[in-house]
C-alpha positions in Angstrom: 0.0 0.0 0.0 1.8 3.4 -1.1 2.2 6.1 1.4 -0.1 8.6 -0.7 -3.1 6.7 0.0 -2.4 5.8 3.6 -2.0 10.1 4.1 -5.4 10.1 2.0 -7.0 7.4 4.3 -5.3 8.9 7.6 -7.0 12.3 6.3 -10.5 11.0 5.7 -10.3 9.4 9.5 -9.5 13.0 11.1 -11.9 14.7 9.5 -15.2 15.5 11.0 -18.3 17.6 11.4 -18.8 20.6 13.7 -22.2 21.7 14.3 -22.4 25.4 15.8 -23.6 26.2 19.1 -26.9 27.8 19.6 -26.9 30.7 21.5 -29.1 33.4 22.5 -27.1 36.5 22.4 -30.1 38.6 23.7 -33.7 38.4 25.0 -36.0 41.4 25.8 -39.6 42.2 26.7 -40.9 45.6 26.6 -44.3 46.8 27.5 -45.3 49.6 24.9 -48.3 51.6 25.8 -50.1 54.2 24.1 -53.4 54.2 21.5 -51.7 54.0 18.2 -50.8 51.6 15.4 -47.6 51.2 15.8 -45.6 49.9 19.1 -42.2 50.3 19.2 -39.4 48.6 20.8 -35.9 49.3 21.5 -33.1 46.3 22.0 -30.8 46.4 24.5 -27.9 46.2 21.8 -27.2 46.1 18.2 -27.7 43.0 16.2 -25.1 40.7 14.9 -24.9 39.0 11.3 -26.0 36.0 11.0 -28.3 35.4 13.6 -31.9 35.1 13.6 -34.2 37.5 15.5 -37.3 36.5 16.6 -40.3 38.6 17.4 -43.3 37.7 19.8 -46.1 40.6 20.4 -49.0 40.3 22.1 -51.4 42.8 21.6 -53.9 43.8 24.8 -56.6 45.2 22.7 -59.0 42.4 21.6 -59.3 42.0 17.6 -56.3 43.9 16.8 -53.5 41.7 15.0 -49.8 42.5 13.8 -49.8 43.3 10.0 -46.3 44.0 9.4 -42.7 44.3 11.5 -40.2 46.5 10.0 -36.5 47.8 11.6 -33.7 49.9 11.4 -30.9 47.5 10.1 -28.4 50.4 8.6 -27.8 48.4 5.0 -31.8 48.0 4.7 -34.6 47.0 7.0 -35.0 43.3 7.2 -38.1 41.1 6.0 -40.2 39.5 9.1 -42.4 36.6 8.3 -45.0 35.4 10.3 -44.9 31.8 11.5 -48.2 30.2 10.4 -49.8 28.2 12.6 -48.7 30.1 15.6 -51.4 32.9 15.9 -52.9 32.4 19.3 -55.9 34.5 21.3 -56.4 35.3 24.5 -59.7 36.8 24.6 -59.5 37.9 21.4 -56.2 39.1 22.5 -53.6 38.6 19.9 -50.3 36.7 20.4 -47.7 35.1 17.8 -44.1 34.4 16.5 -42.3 36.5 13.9 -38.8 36.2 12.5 -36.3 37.2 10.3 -33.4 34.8 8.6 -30.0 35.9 7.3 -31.0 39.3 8.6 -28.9 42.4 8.0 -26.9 43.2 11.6 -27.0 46.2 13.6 -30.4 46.6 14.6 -31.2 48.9 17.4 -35.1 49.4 16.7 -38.7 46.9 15.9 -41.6 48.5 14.8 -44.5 46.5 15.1 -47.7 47.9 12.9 -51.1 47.0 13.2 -54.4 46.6 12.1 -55.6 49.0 14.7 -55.3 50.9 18.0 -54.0 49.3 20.6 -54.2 50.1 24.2 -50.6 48.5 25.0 -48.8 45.5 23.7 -45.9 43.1 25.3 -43.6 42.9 22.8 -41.0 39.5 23.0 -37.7 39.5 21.5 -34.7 37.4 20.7 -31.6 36.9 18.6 -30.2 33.2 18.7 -26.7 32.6 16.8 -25.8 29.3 15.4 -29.4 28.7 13.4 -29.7 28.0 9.6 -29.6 31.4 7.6 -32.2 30.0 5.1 -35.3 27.4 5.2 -34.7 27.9 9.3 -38.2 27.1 10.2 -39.1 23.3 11.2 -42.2 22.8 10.0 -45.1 24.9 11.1 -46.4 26.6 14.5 -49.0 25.5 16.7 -51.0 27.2 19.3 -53.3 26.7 22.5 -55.8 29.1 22.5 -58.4 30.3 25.5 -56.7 28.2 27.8 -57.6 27.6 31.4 -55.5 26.6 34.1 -56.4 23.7 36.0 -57.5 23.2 39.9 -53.7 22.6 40.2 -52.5 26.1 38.7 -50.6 24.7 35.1 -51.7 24.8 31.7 -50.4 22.3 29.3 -49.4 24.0 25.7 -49.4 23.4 22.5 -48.1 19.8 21.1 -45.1 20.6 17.9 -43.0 17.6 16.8 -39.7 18.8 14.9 -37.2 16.9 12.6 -34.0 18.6 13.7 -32.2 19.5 16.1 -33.7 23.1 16.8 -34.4 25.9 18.9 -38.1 25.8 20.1 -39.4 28.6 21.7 -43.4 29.3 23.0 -44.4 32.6 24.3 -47.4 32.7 26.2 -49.7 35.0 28.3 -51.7 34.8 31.6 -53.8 37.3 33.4 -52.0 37.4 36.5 -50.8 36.2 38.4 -48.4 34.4 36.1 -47.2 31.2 36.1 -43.9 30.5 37.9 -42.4 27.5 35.8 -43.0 24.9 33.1 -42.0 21.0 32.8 -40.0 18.9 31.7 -37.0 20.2 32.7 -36.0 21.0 29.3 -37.5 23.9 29.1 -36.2 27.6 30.5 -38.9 29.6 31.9 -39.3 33.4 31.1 -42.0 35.7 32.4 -43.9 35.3 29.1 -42.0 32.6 26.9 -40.1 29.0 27.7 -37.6 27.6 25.5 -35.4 24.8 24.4 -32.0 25.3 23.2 -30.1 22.5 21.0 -33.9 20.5 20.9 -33.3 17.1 19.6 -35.8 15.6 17.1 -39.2 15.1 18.9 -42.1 16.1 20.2 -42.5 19.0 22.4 -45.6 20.1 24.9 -44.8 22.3 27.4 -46.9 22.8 30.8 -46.9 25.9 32.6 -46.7 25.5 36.6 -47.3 27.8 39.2 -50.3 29.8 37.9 -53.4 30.1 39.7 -56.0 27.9 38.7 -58.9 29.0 36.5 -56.7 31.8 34.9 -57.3 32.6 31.3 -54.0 31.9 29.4 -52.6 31.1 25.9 -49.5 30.1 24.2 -47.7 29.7 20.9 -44.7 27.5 19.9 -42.6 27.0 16.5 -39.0 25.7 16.0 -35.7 27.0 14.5 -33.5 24.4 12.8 -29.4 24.6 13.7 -27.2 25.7 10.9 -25.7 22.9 8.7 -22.5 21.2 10.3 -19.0 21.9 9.0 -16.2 20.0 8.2 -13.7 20.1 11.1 -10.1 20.7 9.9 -7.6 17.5 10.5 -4.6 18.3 12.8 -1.3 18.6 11.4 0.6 15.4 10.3 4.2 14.8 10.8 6.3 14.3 7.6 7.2 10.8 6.8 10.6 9.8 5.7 11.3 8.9 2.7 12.2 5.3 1.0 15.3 5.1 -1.2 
């Protein structure tokens, strides 16, 4: 067997995949009050290429949905879409997921505008690194609507079975007061959204804890898939002598 192909073969054992870390690089809830059409929300701190940002308003006026969400990225504003399937009510009370892939960085400003006044509006937000920059959504949302929380305080969620390893993330609401948790254990709990980072295909059904029974609340959910794997460069390999 001639040296070239053992280096070749030697090569091809090093080598690997790398898949990126998910990471959430920021997370922000603002309440925005006032009786217009548009609610506003300021990040904590610029955006970074390459991640994707999502958006999760609820609205506190009933019938009143988001239309649109624009920004402020300095090389042009970015294109939101609207995850289907994830448009849930609480009371008529509007709440959903938004996001925007391969978006242009340095974002400092959301505008969410609507289809008509709103009294106020909780607006969700965050920008998780290491996702695919196209074709990131898994599937479709899925949503729990008019919810009421049982004898026992919790409210299971909605049910969303992915085929990747993903980010899954479910904002909800509650009229206070708000839960204080959510099972299983895989999920992080946030005042008004749970998530799971580096989600394994499966299915995923959340359960808030910790709310006071007979509450009204509702949730959405959708997944982000993790950015394609790359190749891992081999380490260095020695010289070999030569034969004469």
């Amino acid at each position: 067997m001639n040296r070239s192909y053992l280096l070749l073969l030697a090569l091809l054992l090093w080598a690997g995949v790398e898949a990126p870390a998910q990471t959430v690089l920021q997370q922000f809830a603002a309440v925005s009050a006032g009786a217009g059409t548009v609610s506003d929300m300021d990040l904590p701190q610029p955006t970074v290429k390459g991640s994707v940002l999502i958006a999760m308003p609820m609205l506190l006026t009933p019938d009143v949905q988001v239309v649109s969400i624009t920004d402020n990225a300095p090389a042009g504003g970015n294109t939101y879409k609207q995850v289907k399937g994830s448009t849930s009510s609480c009371t008529k009370q509007s709440l959903d997921i938004w996001y925007c892939e391969n978006c242009n960085p340095d974002v400092t400003e959301l505008k969410f505008h609507l289809s008509g006044h709103v009294r106020a509006s909780i607006n969700n937000f965050m920008e998780v690194s290491g996702l695919a920059l196209s074709s990131v959504l898994d599937g479709i949302g899925a949503n729990v609507s008019d919810g009421t929380l049982t004898s026992e305080g919790s409210g299971a969620g909605p049910t969303l079975t992915t085929a990747a390893e993903d980010f899954v993330i479910a904002p909800y609401f509650s009229t206070p007061p708000l839960p204080t948790g959510v099972t299983p254990a895989a999920w992080t709990h946030h005042p008004s959204y749970v998530y799971v980072l580096k989600a394994p295909p499966g299915t995923y059904h959340p359960t808030l804890t910790g709310g006071k029974p007979g509450k009204n609340f509702c949730m959405s959910i959708a997944a982000f898939k993790t950015a394609p794997s790359s190749p891992v460069s081999p380490p260095p390999t020695a010289p070999q002598p030569q034969s004469h």
